[in-house]
VMD Tcl script that builds the backbone (N, CA, C; Angstrom):
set m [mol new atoms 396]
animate dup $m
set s [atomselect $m all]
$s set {name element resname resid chain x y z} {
  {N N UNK 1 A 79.793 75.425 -81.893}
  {CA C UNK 1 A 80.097 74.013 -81.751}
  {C C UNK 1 A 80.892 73.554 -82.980}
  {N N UNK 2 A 81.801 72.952 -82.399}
  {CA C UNK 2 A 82.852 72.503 -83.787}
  {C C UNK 2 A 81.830 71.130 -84.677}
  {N N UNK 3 A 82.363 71.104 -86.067}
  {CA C UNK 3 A 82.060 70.200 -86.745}
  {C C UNK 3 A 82.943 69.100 -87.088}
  {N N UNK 4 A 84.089 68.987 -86.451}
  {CA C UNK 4 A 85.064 68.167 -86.488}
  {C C UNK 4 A 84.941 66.948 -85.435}
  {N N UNK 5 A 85.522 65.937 -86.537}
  {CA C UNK 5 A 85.054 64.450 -85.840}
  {C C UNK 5 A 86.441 64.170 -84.982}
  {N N UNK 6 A 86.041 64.075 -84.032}
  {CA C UNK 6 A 87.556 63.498 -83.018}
  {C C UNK 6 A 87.173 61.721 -83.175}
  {N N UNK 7 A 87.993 61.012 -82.653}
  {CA C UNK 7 A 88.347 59.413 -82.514}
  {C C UNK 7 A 86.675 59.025 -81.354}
  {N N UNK 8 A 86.469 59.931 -80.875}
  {CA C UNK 8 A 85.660 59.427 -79.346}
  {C C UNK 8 A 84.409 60.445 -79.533}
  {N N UNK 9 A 84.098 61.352 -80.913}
  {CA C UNK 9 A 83.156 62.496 -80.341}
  {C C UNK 9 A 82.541 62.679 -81.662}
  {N N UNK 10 A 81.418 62.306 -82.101}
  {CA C UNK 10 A 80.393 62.634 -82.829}
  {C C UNK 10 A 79.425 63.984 -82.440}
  {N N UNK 11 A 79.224 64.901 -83.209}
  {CA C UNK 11 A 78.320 66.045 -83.472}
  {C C UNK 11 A 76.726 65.268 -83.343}
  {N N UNK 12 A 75.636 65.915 -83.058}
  {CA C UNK 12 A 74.462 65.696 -83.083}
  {C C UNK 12 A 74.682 64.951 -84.280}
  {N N UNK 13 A 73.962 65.642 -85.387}
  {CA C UNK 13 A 73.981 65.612 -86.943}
  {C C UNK 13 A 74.758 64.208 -87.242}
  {N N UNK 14 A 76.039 64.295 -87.045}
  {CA C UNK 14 A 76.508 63.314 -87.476}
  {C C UNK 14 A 75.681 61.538 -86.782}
  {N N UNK 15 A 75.872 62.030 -85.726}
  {CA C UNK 15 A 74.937 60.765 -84.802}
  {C C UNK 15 A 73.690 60.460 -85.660}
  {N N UNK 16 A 73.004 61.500 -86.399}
  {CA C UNK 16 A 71.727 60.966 -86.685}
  {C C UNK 16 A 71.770 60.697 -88.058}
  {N N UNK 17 A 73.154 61.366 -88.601}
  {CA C UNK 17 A 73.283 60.655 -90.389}
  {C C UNK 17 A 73.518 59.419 -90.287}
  {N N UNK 18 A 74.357 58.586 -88.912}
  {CA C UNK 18 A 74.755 57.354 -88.754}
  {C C UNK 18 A 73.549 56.460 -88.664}
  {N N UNK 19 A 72.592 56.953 -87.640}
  {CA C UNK 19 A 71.442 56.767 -87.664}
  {C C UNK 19 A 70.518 56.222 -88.859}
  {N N UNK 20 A 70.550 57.511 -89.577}
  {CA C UNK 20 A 69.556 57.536 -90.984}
  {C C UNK 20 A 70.158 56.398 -91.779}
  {N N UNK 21 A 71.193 56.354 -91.890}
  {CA C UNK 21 A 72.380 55.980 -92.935}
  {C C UNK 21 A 71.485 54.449 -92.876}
  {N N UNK 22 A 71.577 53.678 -91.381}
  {CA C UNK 22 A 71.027 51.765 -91.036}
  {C C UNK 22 A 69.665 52.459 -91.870}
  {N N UNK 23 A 68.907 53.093 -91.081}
  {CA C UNK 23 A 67.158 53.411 -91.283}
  {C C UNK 23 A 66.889 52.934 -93.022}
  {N N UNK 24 A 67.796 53.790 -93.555}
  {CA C UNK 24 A 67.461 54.070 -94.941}
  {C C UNK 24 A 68.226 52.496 -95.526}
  {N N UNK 25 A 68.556 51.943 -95.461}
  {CA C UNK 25 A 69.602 51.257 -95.716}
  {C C UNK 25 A 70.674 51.302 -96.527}
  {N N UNK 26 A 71.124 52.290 -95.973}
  {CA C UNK 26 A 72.636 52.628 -96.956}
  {C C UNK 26 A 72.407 53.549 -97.803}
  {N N UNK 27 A 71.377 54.307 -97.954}
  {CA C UNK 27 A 71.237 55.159 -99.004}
  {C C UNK 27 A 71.845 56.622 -98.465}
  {N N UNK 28 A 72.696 57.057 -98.865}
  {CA C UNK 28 A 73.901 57.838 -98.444}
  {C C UNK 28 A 73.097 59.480 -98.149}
  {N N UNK 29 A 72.564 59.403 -99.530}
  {CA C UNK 29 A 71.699 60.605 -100.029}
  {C C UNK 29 A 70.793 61.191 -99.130}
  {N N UNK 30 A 69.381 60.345 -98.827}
  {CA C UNK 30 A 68.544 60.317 -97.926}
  {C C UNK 30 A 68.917 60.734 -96.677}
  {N N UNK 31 A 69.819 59.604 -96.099}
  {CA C UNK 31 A 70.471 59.720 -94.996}
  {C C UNK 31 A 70.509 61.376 -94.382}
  {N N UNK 32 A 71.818 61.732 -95.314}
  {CA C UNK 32 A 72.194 63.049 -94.971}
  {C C UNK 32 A 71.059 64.403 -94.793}
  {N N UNK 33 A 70.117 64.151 -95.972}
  {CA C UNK 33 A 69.149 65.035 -96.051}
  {C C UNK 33 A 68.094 64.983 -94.865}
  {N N UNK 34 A 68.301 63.928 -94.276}
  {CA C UNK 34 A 67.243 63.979 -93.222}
  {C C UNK 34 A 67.828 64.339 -91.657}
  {N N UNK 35 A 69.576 63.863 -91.877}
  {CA C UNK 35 A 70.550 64.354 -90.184}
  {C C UNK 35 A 70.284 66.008 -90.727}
  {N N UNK 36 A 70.790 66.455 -91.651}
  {CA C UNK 36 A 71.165 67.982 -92.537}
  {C C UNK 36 A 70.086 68.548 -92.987}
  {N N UNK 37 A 68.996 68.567 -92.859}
  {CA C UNK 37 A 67.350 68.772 -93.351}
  {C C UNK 37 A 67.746 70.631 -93.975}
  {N N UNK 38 A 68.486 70.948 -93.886}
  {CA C UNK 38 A 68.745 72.712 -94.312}
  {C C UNK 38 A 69.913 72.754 -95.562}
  {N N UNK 39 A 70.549 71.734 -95.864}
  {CA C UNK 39 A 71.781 71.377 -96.706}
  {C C UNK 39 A 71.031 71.369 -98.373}
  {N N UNK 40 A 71.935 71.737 -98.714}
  {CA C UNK 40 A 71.955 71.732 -100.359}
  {C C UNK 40 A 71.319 70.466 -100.819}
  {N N UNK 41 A 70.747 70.242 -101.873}
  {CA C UNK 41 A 70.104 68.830 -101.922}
  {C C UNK 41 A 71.378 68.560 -102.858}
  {N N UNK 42 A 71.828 69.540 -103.756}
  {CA C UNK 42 A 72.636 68.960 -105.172}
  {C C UNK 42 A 73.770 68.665 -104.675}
  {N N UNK 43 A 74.074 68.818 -103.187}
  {CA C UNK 43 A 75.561 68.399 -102.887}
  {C C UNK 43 A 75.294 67.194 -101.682}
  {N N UNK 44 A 74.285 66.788 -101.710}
  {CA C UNK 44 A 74.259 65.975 -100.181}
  {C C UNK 44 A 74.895 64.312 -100.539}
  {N N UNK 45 A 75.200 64.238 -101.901}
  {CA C UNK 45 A 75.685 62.928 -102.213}
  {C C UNK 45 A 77.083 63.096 -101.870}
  {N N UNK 46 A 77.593 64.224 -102.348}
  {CA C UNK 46 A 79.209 64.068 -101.964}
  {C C UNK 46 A 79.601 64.201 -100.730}
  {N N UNK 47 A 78.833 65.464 -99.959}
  {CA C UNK 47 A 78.802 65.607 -98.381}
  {C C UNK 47 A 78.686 64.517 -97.667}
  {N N UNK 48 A 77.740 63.556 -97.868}
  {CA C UNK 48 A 77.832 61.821 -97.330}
  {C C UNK 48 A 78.838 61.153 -97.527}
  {N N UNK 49 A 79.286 61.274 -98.508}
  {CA C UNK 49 A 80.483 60.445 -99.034}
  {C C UNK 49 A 81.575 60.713 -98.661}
  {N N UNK 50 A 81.813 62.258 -98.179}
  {CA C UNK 50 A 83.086 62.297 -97.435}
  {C C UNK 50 A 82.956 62.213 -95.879}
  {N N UNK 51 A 81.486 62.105 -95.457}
  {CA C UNK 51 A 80.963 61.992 -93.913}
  {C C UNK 51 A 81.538 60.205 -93.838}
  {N N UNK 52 A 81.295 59.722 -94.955}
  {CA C UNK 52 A 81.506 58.286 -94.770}
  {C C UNK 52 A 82.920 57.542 -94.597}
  {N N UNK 53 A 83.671 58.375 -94.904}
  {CA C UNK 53 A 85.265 58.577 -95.271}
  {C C UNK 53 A 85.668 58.231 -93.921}
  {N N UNK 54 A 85.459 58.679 -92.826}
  {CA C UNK 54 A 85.811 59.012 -91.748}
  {C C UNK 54 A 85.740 57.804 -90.606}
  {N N UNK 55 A 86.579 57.584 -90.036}
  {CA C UNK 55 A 86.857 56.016 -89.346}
  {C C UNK 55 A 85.792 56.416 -88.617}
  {N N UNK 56 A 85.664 57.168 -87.147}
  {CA C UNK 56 A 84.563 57.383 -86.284}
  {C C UNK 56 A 82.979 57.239 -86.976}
  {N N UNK 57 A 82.803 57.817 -88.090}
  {CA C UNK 57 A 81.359 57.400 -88.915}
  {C C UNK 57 A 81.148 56.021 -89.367}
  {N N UNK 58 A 82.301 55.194 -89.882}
  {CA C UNK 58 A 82.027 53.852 -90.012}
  {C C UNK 58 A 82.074 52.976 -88.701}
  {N N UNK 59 A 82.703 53.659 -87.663}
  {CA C UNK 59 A 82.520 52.489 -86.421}
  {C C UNK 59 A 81.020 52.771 -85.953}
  {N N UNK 60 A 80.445 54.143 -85.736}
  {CA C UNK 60 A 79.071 54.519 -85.579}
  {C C UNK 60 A 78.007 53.716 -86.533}
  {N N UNK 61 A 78.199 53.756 -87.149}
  {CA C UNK 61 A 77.556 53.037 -88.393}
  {C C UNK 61 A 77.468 51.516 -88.357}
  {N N UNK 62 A 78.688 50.907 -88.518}
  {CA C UNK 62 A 78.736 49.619 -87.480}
  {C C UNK 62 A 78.176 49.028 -86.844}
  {N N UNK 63 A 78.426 49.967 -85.330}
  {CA C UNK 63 A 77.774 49.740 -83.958}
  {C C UNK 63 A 76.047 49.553 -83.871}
  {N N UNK 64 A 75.716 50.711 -84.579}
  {CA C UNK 64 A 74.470 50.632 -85.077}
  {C C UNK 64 A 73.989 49.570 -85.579}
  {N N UNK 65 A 74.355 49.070 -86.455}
  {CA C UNK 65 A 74.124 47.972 -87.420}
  {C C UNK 65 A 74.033 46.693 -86.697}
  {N N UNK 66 A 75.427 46.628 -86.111}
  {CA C UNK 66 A 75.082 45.206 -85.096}
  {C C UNK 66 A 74.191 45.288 -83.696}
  {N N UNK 67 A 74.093 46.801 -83.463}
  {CA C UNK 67 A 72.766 46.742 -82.468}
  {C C UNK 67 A 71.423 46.320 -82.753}
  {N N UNK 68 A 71.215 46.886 -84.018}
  {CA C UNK 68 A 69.922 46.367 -84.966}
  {C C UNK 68 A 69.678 45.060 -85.649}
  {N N UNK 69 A 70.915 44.032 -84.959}
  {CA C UNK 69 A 71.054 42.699 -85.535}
  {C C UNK 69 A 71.488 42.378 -87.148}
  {N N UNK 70 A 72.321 43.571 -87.402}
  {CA C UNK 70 A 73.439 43.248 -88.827}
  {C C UNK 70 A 74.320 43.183 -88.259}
  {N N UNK 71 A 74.471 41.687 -88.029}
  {CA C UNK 71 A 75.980 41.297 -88.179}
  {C C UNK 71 A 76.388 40.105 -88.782}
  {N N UNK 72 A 77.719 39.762 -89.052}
  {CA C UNK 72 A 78.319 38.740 -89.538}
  {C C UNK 72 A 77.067 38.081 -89.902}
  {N N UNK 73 A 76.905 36.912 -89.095}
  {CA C UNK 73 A 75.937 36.153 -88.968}
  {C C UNK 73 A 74.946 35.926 -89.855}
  {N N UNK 74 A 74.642 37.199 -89.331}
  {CA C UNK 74 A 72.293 37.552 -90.004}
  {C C UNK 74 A 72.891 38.095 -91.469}
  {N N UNK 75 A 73.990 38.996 -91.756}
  {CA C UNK 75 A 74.225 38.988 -93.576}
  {C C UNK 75 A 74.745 37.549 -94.088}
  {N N UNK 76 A 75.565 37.081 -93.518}
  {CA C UNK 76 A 75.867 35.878 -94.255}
  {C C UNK 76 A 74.427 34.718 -94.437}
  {N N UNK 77 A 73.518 35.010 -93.112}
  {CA C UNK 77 A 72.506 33.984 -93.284}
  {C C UNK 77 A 71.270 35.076 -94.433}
  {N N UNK 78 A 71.237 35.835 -95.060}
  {CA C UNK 78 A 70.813 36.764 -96.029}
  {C C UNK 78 A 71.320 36.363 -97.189}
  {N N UNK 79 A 72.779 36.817 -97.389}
  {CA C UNK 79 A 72.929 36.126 -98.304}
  {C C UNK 79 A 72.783 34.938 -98.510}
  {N N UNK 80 A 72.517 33.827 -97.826}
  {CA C UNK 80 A 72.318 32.155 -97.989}
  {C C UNK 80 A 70.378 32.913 -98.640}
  {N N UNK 81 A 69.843 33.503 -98.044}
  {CA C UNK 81 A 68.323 33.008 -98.711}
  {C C UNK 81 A 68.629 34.091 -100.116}
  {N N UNK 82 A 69.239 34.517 -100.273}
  {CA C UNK 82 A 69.384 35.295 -101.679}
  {C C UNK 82 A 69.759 34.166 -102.141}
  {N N UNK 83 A 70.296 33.612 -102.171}
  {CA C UNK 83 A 70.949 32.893 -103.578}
  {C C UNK 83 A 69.969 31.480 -103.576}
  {N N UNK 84 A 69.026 31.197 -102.539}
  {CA C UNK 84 A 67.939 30.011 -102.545}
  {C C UNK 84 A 66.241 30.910 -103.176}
  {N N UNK 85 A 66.807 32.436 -103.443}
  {CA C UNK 85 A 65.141 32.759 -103.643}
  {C C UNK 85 A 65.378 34.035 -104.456}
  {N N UNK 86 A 64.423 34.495 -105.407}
  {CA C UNK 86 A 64.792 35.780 -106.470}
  {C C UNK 86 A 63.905 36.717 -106.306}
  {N N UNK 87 A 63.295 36.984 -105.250}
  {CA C UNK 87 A 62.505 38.260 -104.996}
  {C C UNK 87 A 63.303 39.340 -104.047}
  {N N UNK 88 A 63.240 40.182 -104.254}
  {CA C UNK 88 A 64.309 41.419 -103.436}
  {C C UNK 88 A 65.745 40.671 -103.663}
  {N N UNK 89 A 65.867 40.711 -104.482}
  {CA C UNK 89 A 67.147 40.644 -104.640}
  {C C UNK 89 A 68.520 41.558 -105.002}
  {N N UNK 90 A 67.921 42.663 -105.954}
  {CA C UNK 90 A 68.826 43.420 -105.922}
  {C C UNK 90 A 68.769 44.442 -104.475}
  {N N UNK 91 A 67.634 44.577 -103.623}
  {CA C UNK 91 A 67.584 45.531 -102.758}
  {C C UNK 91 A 68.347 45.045 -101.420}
  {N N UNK 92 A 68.457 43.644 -101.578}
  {CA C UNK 92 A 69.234 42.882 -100.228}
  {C C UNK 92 A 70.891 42.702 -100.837}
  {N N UNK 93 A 70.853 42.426 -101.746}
  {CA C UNK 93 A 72.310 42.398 -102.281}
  {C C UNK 93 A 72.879 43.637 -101.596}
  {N N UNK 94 A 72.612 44.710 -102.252}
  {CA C UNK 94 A 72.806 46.348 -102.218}
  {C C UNK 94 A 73.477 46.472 -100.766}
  {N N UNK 95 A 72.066 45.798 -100.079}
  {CA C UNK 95 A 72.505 45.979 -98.322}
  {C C UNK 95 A 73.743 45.588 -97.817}
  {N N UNK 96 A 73.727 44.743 -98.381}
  {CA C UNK 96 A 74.734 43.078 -97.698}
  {C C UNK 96 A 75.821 43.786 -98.515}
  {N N UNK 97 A 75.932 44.279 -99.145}
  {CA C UNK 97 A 77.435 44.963 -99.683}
  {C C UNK 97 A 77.751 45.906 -99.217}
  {N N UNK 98 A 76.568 46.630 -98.716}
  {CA C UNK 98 A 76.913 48.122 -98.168}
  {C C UNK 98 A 77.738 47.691 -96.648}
  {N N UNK 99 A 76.777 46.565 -96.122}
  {CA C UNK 99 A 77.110 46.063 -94.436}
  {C C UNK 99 A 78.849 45.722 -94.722}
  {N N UNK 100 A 78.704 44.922 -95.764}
  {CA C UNK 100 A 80.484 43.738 -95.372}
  {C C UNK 100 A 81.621 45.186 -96.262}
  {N N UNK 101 A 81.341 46.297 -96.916}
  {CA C UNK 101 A 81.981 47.018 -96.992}
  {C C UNK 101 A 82.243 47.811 -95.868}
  {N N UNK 102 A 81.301 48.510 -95.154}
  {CA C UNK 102 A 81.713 49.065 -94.123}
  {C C UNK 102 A 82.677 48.327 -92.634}
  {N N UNK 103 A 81.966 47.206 -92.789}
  {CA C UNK 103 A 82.769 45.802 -91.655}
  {C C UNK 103 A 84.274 45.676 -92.249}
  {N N UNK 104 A 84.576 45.883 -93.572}
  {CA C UNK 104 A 85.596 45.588 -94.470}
  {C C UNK 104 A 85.827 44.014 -94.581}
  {N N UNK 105 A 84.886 43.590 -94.883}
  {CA C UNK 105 A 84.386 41.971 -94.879}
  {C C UNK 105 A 84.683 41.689 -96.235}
  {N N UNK 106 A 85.125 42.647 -97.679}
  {CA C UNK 106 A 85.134 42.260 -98.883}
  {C C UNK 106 A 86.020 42.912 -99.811}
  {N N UNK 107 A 86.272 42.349 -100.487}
  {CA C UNK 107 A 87.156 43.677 -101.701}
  {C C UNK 107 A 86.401 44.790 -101.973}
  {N N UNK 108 A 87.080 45.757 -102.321}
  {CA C UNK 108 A 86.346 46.946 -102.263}
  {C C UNK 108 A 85.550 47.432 -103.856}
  {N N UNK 109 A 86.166 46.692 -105.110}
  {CA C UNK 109 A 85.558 46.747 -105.989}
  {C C UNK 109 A 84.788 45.108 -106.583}
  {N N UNK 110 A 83.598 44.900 -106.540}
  {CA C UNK 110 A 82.969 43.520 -107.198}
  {C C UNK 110 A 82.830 43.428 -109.211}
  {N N UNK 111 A 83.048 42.792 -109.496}
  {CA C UNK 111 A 82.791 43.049 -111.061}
  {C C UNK 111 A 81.330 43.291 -111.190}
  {N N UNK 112 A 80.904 43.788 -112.484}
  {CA C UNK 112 A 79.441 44.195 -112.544}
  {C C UNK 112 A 79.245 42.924 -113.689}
  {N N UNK 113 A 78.180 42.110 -113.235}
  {CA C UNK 113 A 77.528 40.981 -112.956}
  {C C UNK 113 A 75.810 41.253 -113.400}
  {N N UNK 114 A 75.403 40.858 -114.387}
  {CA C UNK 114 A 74.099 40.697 -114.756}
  {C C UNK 114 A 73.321 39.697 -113.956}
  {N N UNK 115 A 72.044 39.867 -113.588}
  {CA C UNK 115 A 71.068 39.435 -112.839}
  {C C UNK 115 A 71.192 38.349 -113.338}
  {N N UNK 116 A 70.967 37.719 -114.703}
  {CA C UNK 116 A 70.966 36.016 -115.237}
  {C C UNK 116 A 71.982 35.664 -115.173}
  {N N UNK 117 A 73.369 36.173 -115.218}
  {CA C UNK 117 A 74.365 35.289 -114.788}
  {C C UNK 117 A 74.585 35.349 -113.460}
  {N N UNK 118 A 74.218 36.160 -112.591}
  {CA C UNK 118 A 74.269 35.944 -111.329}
  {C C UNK 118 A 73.493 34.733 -110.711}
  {N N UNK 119 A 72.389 34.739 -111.542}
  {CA C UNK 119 A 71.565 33.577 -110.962}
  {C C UNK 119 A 71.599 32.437 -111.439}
  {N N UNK 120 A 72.386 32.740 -112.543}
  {CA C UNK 120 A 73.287 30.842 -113.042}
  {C C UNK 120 A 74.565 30.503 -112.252}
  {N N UNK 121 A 74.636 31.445 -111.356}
  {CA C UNK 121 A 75.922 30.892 -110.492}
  {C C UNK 121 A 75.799 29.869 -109.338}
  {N N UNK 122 A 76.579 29.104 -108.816}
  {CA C UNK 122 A 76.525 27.779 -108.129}
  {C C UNK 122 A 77.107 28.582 -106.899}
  {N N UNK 123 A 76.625 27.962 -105.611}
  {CA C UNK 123 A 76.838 28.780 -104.302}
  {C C UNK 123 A 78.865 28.835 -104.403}
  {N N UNK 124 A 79.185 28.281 -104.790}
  {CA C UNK 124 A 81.046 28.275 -104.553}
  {C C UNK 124 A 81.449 29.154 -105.678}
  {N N UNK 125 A 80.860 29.817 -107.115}
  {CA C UNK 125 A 81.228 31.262 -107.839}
  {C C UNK 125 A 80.770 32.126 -106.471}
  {N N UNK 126 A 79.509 31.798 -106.266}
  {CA C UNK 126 A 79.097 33.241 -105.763}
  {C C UNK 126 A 80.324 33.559 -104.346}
  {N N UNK 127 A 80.633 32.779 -103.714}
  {CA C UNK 127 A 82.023 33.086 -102.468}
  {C C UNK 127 A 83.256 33.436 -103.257}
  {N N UNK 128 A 83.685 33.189 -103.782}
  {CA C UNK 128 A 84.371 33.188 -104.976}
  {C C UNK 128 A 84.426 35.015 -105.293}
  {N N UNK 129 A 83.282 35.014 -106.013}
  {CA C UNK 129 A 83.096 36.487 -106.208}
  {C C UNK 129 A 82.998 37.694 -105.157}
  {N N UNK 130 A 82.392 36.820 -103.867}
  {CA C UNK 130 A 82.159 38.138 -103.157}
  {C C UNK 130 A 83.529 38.304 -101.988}
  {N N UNK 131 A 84.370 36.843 -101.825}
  {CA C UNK 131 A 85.348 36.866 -100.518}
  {C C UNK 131 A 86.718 36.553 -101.081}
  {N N UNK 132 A 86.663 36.225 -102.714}
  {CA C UNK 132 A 88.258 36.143 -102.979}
  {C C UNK 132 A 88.699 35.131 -102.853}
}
mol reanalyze $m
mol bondsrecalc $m
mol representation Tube
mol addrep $m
């Protein structure tokens, strides 16, 4: 069985790294080790990373996501209770960047931003910072 991604045809494996990928939330690493359970552990970060590369893995990934109710919407209404509340905050941020990167909802690099000045920011920096 080939391991090559066509436009229309995902591999088992790959289906279930797309899978793992929502489960875990974005954790690239995990992900892979659990579609790839026989794979190198010291290489499964880069192996994800070029699994992720691939247009067919981000529309899978996607699809997923807005089946599981990430979309537009439910991150933008996420980010609204992040910036009204400071518990899980770096673990929902994380998400909500991982989601509007893959959607291509954002610039692809954010400046690195300390937790207290993040949270001295007024809701119009924080759009600002994340939409340009």
């Amino acid at each position: 069985m080939s391991r090559r991604i066509s436009d229309d045809w995902l591999s088992m494996q790959q289906q279930m790294f797309c899978k793992y990928f929502v489960e875990e939330l974005g954790n690239w690493t995990k992900a892979y080790s659990r579609a790839y359970p026989s794979s190198n552990q010291h290489s499964n970060k880069n192996s994800a990373h070029r699994l992720l590369k691939k247009s067919p893995i981000k529309k899978r990934i996607g699809d997923i996501m807005e089946e599981n109710w990430f979309n537009p919407m439910s991150v933008d209404f996420e980010l609204k209770k992040i910036i009204e509340q400071d518990q899980n905050l770096w673990a929902k941020l994380g998400w909500i960047k991982e989601f509007n990167k893959i959607k291509g909802r954002y610039k692809e690099k954010l400046p690195s931003i300390s937790k207290k000045d993040l949270e001295k920011m007024s809701d119009e920096e924080l759009d600002k910072l994340i939409w340009g």
